[in-house]
C-alpha positions as CSV (number, residue, x, y, z in Angstrom):
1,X,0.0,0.0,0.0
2,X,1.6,3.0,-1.0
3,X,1.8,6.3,1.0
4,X,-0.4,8.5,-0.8
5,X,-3.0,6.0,-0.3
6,X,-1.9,5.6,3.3
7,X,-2.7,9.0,4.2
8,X,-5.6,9.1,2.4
9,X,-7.4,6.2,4.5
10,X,-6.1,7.9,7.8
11,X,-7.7,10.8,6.8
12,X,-10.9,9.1,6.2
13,X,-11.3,7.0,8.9
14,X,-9.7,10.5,11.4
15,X,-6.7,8.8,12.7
16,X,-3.5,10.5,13.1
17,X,-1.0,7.6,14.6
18,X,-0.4,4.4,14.0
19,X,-1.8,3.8,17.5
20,X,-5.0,5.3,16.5
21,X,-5.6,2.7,13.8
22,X,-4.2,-0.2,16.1
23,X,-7.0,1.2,18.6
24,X,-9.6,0.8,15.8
25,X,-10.2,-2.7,17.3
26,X,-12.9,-5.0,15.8
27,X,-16.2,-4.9,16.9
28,X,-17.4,-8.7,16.3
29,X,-16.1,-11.5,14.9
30,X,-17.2,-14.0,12.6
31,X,-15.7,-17.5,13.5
32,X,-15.5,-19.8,10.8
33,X,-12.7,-22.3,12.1
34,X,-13.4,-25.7,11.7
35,X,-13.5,-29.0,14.1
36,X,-15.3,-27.7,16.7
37,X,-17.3,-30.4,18.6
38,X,-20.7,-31.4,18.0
39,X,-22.4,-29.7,21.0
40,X,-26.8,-29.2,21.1
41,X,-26.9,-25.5,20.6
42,X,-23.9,-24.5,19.3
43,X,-22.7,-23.0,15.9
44,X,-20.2,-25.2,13.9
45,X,-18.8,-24.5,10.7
46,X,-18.2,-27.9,8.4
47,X,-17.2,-28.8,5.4
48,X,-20.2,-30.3,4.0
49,X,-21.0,-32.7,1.0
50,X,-25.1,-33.2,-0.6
51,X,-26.2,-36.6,0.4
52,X,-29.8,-36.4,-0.5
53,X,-32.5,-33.5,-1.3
54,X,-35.8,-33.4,-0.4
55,X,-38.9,-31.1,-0.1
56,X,-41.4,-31.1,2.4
57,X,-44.2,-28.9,2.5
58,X,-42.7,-25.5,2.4
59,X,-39.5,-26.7,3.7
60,X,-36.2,-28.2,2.3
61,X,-34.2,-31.0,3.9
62,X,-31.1,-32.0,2.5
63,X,-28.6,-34.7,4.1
64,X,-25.1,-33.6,4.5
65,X,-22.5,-35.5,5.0
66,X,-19.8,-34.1,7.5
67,X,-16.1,-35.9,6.4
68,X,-14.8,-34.3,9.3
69,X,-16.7,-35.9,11.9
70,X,-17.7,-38.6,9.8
71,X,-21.3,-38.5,10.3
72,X,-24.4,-37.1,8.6
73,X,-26.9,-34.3,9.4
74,X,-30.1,-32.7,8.5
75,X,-30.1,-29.2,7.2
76,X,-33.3,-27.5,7.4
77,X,-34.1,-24.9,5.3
78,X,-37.0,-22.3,5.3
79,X,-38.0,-19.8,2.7
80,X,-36.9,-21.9,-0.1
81,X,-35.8,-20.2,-3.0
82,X,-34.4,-21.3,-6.6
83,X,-30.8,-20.0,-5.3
84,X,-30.9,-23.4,-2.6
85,X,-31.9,-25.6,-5.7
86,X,-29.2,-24.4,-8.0
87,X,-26.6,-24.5,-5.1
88,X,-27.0,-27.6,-3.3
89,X,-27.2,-29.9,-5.7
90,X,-26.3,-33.6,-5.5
91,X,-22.8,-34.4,-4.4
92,X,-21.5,-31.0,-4.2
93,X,-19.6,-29.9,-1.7
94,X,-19.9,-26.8,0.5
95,X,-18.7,-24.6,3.5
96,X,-21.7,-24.2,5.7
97,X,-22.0,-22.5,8.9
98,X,-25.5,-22.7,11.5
99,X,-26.6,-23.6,14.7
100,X,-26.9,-27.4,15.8
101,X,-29.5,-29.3,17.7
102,X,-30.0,-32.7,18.6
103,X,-33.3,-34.2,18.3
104,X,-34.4,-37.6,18.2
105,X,-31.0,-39.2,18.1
106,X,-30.2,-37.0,15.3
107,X,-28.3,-33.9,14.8
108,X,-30.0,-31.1,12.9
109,X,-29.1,-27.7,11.3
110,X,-31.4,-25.7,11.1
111,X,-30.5,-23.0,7.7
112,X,-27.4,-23.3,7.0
113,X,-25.3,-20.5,5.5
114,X,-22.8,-21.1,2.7
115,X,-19.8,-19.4,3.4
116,X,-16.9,-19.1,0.8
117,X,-14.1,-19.3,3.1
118,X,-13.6,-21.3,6.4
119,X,-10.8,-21.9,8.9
120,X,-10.5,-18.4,10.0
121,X,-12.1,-16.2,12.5
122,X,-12.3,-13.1,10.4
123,X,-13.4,-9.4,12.4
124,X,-15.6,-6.8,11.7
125,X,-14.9,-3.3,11.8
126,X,-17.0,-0.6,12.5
127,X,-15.4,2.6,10.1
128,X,-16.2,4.6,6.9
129,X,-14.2,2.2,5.2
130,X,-15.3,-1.2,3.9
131,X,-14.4,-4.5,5.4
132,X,-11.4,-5.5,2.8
133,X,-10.2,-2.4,2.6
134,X,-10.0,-2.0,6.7
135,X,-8.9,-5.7,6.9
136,X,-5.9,-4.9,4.5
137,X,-4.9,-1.2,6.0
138,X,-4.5,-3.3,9.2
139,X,-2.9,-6.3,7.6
140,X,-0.4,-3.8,5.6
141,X,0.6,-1.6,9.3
142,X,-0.3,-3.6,12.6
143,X,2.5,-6.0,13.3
144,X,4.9,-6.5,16.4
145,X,7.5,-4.5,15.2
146,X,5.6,-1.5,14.1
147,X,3.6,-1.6,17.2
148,X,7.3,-1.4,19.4
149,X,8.2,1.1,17.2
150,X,5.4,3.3,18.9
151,X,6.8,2.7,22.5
152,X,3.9,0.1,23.6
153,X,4.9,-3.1,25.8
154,X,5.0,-6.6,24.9
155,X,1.6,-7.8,26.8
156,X,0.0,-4.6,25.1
157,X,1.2,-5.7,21.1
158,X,0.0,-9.1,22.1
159,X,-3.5,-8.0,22.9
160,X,-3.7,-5.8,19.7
161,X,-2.5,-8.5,18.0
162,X,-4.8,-10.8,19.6
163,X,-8.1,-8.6,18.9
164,X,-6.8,-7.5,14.7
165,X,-6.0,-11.4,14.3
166,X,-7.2,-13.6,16.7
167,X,-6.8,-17.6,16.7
168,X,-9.3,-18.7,19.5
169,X,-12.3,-15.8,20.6
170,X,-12.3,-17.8,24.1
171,X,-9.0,-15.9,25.0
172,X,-10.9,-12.5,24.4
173,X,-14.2,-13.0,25.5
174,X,-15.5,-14.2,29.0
175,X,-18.8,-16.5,29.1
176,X,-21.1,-13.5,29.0
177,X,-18.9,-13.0,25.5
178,X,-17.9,-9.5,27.2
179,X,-13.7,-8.5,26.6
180,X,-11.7,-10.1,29.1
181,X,-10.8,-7.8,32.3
182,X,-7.2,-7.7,31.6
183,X,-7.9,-6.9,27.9
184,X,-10.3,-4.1,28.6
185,X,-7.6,-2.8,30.8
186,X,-5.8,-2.9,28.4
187,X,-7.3,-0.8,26.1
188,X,-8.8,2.1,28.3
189,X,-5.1,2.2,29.8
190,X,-4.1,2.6,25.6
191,X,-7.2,4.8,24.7
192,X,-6.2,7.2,27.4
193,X,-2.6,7.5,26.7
194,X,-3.6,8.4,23.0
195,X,-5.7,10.7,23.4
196,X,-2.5,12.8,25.6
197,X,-0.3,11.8,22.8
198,X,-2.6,13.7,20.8
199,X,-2.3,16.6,23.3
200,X,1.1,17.2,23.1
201,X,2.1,20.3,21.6
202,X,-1.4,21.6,21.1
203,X,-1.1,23.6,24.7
204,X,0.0,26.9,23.3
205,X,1.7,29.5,25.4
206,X,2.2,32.9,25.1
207,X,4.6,35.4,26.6
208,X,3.5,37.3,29.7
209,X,3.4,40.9,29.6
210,X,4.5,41.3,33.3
211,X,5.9,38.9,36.0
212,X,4.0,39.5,39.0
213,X,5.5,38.9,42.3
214,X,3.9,40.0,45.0
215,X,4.2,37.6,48.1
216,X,0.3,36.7,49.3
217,X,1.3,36.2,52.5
218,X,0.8,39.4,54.6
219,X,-2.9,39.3,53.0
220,X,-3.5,35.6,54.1
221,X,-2.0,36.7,57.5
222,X,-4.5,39.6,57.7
223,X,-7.7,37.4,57.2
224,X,-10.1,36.6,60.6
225,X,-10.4,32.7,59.2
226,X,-7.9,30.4,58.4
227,X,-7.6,29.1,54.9
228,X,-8.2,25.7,53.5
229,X,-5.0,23.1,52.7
230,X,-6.6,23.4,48.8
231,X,-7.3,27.2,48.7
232,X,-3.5,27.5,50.1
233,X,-2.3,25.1,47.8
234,X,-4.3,27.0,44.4
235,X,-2.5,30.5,45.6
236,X,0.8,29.1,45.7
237,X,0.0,27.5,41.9
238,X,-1.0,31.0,41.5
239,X,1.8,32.3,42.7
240,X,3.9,30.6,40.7
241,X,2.3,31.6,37.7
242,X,1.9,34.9,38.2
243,X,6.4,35.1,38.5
244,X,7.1,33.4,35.3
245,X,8.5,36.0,32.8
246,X,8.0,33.5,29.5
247,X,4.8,32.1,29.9
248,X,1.4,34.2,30.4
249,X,-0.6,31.7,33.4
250,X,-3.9,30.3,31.2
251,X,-4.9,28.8,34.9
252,X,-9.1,27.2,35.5
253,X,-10.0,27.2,39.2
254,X,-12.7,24.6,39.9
255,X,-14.2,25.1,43.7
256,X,-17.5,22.8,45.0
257,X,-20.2,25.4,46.2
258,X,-19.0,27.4,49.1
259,X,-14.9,26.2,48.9
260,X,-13.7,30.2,49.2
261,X,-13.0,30.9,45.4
262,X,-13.9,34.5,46.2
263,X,-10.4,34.5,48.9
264,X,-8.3,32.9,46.1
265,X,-9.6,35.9,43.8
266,X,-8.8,38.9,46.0
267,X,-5.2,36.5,46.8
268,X,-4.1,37.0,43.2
269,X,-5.8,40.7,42.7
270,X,-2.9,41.5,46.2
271,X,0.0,39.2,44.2
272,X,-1.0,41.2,41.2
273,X,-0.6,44.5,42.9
274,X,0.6,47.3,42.5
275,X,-0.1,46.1,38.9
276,X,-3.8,46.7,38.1
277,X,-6.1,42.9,37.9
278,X,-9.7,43.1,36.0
279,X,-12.4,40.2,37.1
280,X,-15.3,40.1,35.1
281,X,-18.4,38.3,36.4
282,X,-21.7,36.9,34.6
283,X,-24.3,39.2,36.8
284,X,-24.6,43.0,37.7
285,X,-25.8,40.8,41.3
286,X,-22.7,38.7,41.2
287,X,-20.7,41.6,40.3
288,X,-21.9,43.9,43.1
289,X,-21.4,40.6,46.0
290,X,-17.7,40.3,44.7
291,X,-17.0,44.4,45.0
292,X,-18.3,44.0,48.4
293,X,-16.2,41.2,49.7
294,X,-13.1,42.8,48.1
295,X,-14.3,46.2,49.6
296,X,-13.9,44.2,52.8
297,X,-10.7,42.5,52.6
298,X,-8.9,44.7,50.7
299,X,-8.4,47.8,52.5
300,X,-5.0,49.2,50.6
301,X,-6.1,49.3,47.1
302,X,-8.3,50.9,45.2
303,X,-11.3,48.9,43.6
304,X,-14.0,50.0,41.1
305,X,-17.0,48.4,39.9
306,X,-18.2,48.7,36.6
307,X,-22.1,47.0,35.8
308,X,-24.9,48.2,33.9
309,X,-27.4,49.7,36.8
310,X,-24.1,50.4,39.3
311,X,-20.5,52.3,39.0
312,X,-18.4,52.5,42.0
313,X,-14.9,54.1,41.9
314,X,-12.6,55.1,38.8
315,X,-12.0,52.3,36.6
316,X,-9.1,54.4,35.0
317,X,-7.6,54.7,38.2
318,X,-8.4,51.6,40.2
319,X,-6.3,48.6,40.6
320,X,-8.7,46.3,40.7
321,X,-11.6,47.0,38.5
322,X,-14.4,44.9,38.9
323,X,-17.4,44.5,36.7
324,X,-19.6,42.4,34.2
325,X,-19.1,42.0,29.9
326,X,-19.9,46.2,30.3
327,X,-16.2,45.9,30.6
328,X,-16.1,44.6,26.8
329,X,-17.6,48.2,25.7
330,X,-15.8,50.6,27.1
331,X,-13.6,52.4,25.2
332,X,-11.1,53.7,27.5
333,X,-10.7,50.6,29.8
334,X,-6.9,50.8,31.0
335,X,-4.0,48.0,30.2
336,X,-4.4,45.5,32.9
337,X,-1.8,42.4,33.5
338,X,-4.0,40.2,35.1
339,X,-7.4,38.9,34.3
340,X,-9.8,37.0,36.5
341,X,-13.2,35.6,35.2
342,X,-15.7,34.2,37.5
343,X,-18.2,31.5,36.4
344,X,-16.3,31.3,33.1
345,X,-19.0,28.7,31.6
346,X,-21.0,31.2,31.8
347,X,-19.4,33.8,29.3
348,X,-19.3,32.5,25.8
349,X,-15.6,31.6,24.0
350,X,-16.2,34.8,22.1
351,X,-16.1,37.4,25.6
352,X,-13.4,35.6,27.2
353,X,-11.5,36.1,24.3
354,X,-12.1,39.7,23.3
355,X,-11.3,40.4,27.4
356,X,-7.9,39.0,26.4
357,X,-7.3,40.6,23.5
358,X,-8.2,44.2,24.9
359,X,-5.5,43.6,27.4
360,X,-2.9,42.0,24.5
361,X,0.4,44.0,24.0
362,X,1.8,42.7,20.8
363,X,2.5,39.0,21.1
364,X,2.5,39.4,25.0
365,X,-0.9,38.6,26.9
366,X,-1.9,39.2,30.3
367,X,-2.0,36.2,33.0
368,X,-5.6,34.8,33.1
369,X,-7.1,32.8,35.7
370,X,-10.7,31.5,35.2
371,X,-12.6,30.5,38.6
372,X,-15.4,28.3,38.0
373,X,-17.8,26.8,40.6
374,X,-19.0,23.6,38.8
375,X,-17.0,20.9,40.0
376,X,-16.0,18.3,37.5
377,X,-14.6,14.6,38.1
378,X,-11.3,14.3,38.8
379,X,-10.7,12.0,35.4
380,X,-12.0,15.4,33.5
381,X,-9.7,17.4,35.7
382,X,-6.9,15.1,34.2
383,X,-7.8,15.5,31.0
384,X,-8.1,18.9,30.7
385,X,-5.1,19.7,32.1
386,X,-2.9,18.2,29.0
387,X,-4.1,21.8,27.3
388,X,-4.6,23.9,30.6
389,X,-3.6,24.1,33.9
390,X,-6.0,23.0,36.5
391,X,-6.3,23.9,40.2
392,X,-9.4,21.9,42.2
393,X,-10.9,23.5,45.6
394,X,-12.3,20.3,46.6
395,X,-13.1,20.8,50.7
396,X,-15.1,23.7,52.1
397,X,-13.7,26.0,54.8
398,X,-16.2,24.6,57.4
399,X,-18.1,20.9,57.5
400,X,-21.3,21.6,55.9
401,X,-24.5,20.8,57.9
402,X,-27.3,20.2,54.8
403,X,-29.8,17.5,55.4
404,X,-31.0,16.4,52.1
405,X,-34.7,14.2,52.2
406,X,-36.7,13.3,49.4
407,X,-40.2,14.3,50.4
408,X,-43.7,13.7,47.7
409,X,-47.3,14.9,48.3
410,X,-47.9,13.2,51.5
411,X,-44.8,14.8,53.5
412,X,-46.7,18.1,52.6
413,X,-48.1,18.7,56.4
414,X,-44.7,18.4,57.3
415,X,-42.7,20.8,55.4
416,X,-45.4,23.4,56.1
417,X,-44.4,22.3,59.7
418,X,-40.9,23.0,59.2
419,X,-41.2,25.9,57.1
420,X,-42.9,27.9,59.9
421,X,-40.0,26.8,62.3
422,X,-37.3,28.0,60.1
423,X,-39.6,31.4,59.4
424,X,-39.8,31.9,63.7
425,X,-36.0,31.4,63.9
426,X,-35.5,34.5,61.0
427,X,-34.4,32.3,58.6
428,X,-35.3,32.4,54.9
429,X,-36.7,29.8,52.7
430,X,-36.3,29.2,48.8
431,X,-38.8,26.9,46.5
432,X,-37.7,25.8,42.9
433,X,-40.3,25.4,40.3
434,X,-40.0,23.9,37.0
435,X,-41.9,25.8,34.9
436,X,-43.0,29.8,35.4
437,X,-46.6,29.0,33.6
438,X,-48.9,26.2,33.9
439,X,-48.2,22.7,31.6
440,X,-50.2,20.0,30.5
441,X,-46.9,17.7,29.6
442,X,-45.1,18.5,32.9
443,X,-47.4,17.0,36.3
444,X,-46.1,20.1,38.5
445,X,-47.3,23.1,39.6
446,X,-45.9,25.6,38.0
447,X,-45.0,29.5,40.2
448,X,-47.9,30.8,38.4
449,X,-50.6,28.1,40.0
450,X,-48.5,28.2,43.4
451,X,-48.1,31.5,44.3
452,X,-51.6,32.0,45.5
453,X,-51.1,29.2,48.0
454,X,-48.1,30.9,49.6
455,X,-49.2,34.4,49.7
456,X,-52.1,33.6,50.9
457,X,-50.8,31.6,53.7
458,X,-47.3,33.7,54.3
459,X,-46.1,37.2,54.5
460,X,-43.1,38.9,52.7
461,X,-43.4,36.5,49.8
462,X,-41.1,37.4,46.8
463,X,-41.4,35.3,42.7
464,X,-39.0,35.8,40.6
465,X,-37.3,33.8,37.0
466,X,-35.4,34.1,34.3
467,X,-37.4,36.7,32.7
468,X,-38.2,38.8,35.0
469,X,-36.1,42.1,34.7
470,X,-36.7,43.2,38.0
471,X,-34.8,39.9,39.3
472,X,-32.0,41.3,40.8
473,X,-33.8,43.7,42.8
474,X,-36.4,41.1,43.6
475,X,-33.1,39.2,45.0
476,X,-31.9,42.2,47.0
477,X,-34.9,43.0,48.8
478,X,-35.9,39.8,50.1
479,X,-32.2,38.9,50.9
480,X,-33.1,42.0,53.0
481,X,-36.2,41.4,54.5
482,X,-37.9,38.3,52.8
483,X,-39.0,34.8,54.2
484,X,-40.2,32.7,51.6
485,X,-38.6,33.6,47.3
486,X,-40.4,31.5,44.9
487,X,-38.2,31.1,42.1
488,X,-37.2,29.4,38.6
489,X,-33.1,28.3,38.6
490,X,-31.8,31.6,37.9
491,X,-30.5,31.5,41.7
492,X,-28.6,28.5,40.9
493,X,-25.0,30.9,40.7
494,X,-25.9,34.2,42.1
495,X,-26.4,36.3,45.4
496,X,-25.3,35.1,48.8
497,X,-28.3,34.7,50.7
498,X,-26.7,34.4,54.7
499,X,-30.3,33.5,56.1
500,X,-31.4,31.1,53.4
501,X,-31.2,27.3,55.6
502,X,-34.2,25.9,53.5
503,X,-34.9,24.9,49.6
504,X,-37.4,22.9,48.0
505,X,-37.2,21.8,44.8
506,X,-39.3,20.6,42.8
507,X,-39.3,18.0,40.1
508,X,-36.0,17.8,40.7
509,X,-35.8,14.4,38.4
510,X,-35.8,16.9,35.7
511,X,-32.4,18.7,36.5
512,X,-29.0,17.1,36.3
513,X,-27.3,16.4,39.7
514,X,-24.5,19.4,38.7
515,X,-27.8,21.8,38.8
516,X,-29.1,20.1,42.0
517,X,-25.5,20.9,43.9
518,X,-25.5,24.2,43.0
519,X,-29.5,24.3,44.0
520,X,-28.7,23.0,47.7
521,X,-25.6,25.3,47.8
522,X,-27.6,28.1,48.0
523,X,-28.1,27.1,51.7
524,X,-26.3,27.1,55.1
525,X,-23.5,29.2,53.3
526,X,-21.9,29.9,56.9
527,X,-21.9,26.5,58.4
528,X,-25.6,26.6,59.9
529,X,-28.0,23.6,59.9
530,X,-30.0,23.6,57.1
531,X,-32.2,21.5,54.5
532,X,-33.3,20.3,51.2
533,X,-36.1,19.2,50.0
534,X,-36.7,16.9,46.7
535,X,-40.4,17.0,46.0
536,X,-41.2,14.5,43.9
537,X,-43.6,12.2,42.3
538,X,-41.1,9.5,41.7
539,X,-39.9,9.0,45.6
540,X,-38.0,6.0,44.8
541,X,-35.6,7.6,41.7
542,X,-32.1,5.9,42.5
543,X,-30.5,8.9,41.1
544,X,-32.0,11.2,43.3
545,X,-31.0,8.5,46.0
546,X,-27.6,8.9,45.2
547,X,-27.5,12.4,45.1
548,X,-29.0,12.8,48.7
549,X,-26.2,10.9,49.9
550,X,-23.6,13.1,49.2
551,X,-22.8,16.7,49.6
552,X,-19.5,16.5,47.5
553,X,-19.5,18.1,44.4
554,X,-17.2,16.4,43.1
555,X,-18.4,13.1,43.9
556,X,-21.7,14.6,42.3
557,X,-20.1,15.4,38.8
558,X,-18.9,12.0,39.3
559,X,-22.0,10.4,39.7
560,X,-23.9,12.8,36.5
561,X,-21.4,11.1,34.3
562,X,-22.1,7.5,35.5
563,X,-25.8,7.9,35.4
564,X,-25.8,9.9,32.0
565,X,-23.2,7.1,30.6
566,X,-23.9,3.9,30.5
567,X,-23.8,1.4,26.9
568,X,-22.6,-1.9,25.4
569,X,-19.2,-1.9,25.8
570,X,-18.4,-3.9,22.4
571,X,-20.1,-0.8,20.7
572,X,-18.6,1.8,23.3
573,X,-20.3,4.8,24.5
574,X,-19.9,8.8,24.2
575,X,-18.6,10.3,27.4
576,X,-19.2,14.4,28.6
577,X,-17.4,16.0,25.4
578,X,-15.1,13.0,25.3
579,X,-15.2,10.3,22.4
580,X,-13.8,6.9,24.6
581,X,-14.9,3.7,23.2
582,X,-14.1,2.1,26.3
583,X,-13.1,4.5,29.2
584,X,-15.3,5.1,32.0
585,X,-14.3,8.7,32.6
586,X,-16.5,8.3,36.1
587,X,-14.7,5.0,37.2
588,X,-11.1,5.0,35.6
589,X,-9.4,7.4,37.8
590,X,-6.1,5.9,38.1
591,X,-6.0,4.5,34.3
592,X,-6.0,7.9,33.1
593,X,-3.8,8.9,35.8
594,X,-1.2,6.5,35.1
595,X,-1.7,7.3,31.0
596,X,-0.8,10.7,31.8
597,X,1.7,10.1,33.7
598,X,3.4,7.7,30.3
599,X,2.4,10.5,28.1
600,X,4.8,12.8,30.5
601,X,1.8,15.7,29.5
């Protein structure tokens, strides 16, 4: 096969290395070998020669005999066609392939296939290309020498081997004729060390336009609280990043709800100074919460805000100017050599990007640090850090104290019980709807049919959603003086509500468990007892189960991924934004660790 046409089938079938088309492992096999043992039930292939023909009703039973085995056996065929007459005629000889039973002291066959070619087990590929022409591409380039060429180990070529040209399908598959442990092993430990093969040298870097070295120490000294092992260990990353003169930091900071992000923030705006630091965040709300904190904390610097309904400070003169994607349009917004961007998801690839290029001096860019507060699983984490570095705030700063139950209609009595409590003790409570208007296709109330109930039977009850343009002052005032906010999941990232310690949500079947983490974060954000409520109609959802157990977000994003994931392994499955055939990106935690690790990424 010459080269031309080499590259040409890569191209097709979208590999790039010659362990990308080893991985392109059969799907099925065919097994045509011959001598396998008369067993009821099983399928034998046989060489077979026409002893007799004859037709029965709408049948057709010819007598083969079987050299092999030296015996004879009846082939049954059904939907008889002139193609069985002008093949199997009398004393020809055939490869034929079926499935065997014994009956009445003889064995049987019930329709037989003709095969042109026995004595081989030949695979089945599932690619743009067709069987031959896959069969030959892996004939002409899989071997044990090309294979060592690429760095893999002996047992690992005799697997690949094994799958592209196998001799005996009992030394891949187990009984349930499901890959081998060891084999499948095998291949998630191969599939994750080419994917960072395919990583290397796609992490660009770009020169920093200042080192920034500022200790953070004197700050972290100055706080009233003590800082977490992982919001320590993320500032001294930081750190780090922020004093290298070649390489502008392109650092994502992942924190479960509540782990302190908003510390590490005002850490690297003090590292940065006396060098001015931009954060940008998604809300005017958000905004406004982080000016306050950093207001409080930072008493030596100067700090502006900069949203649509609120300006605080000089932006030109500030050195830490804080504000929303109103930072995008103004036209005098001063050279900065830090950026920070809060909930990152939630600003589209094109805003992050024109925030970096405003701030672009030449080929230099400004350090950027993106803070993000939906955890991901570990494995993800991994991944992702082949292109970008990654820092994970995985603990909270105190244990948190959130009782999570799964309630339906008849726990109704109840939670109006409790609900009056938590009102008595000046505490706040928050009720998720679904739906803002009434549905036939969802079996929920919706805020519109519910409101009347609470009003009615409350005082100083706010309603907002997603719509509503009056949200954020709706958010304000009954952080201020509310007690019960019936809302839609626009408070799923947003204001800090100190006295919230109950939500209810309902339908909460219908939200991933990411959304639900962020949902019961809202609550008991200072270490108080607090609760959540799941009102449902399905009580005994294991998903829900599972989520109720655990108050780690990690250990949630974990758990989204095995309950949105799940597929015949043969085939493979698709995986959060990652094509694995075979890796479990919520189970395989040290495969892909160790796969980095041999990548050296």
């Amino acid at each position: 096969m010459d080269s031309v046409l080499k590259e040409s089938l890569f191209k097709k079938l979208k590999v790039k290395s010659l362990l990308d088309l080893a991985l392109i492992v059969p799907v099925k096999y065919e097994d045509t070998t011959l001598g396998k043992p008369l067993v009821d039930n099983t399928t034998i292939t046989a060489e077979a020669e026409v002893r007799s023909i004859q037709k029965k009703s709408k049948q057709l039973h010819i007598i083969f005999y079987l050299p092999l085995y030296k015996k004879e056996i009846i082939a049954i065929f059904f939907n008889v066609t002139p193609y069985h007459y002008q093949t199997f005629t009398p004393r020809s000889t055939h490869f034929i392939k079926g499935k065997i039973t014994y009956f009445m002291g003889a064995f049987q066959i019930s329709q037989p296939k003709k095969i042109a070619q026995a004595g081989k087990i030949i695979p089945t590929y599932k690619t743009v290309l067709g069987q031959s022409e896959m069969r030959e591409l892996i004939h002409n380039y899989i071997d044990s020498n090309s294979l060592k060429s690429i760095g893999l180990e002996e047992s690992e070529i005799k697997t690949l081997l094994m799958l592209h040209f196998p001799k005996d399908l009992s030394e891949i598959y187990d009984q349930n004729k499901m890959p081998k442990t060891p084999i499948l092993h095998q291949l998630k430990g191969l599939e994750a060390y080419a994917h960072f093969k395919k990583l290397q040298g796609k992490k660009i870097n770009f020169p920093s336009a200042s080192t920034l070295g500022s200790s953070p120490d004197d700050f972290i000294e100055s706080l009233p609280f003590t800082l977490t092992d992982d919001q320590l260990e993320t500032i001294r990353a930081i750190q780090n990043d922020l004093q290298n003169s070649k390489k502008a930091t392109k650092r994502v900071i992942v924190g479960d709800v509540g782990s302190g992000k908003t510390i590490v923030i005002l850490a690297a705006a003090m590292m940065a100074y006396p060098k001015k630091s931009i954060l940008m965040a998604p809300t005017s709300l958000l905004a406004l919460q982080l000016f306050e904190e950093a207001s409080k904390y930072l008493k030596d610097i100067k700090i502006a805000l900069v949203a649509q309904n609120k300006k605080e400070g000089d932006y030109k003169d500030a050195t830490l100017i804080i504000g929303t994607h109103a930072l995008l349009y103004l036209d005098d917004l001063p050279k900065v050599e830090l950026i920070m961007i809060d909930e990152q998801h939630r600003f589209g690839v094109m805003q992050r990007n024109k925030l970096e290029k405003l701030m672009q001096i030449g080929k230099k860019r400004a350090h950027m640090l993106q803070f993000s507060a939906t955890p991901i699983p570990r494995t993800q984490a991994m991944m992702d850090s082949a292109l970008i570095d990654i820092s994970l705030i995985t603990h909270t700063p105190f244990e948190k104290n959130i009782t999570t139950k799964i309630i339906s209609k008849e726990d109704f009595k109840p939670l109006l019980t409790h609900i009056d409590g938590e009102i008595t003790k000046n505490n706040q409570i928050l009720i998720i709807y679904p739906l803002v208007e009434e549905s036939e296709q969802i079996p929920y109330q919706s805020i519109d049919e519910a409101r009347g109930f609470w009003e009615k039977n409350y005082e100083r009850v706010f309603v907002t959603h997603g719509k509503d343009k009056e949200k954020q002052d709706v958010l304000l005032d009954f952080r201020e003086r509310g007690n019960i906010l019936l809302a839609t999941t626009v408070v799923e990232v947003g204001i800090s509500l100190p006295r919230l310690t109950t939500i209810i949500i309902v339908a909460p079947e219908r939200l991933g468990l990411a959304t639900l983490h962020q949902l019961r974060g809202r609550v008991g954000r200072h270490g108080q007892e607090a609760s959540c409520f799941l009102y449902t109609n399905d009580k005994n959802n294991q998903r829900l189960e599972k989520f109720a157990k655990t108050d780690n977000g990690f250990e949630i994003a974990r758990l989204d991924l095995l309950f949105r994931n799940s597929g015949d392994i043969l085939e493979g499955t698709m995986q959060s934004g990652y094509k694995f055939r075979w890796l479990d990106m919520a189970n395989d935690e040290a495969i892909i660790a160790k796969a980095k690790e041999r990548a050296k990424v």
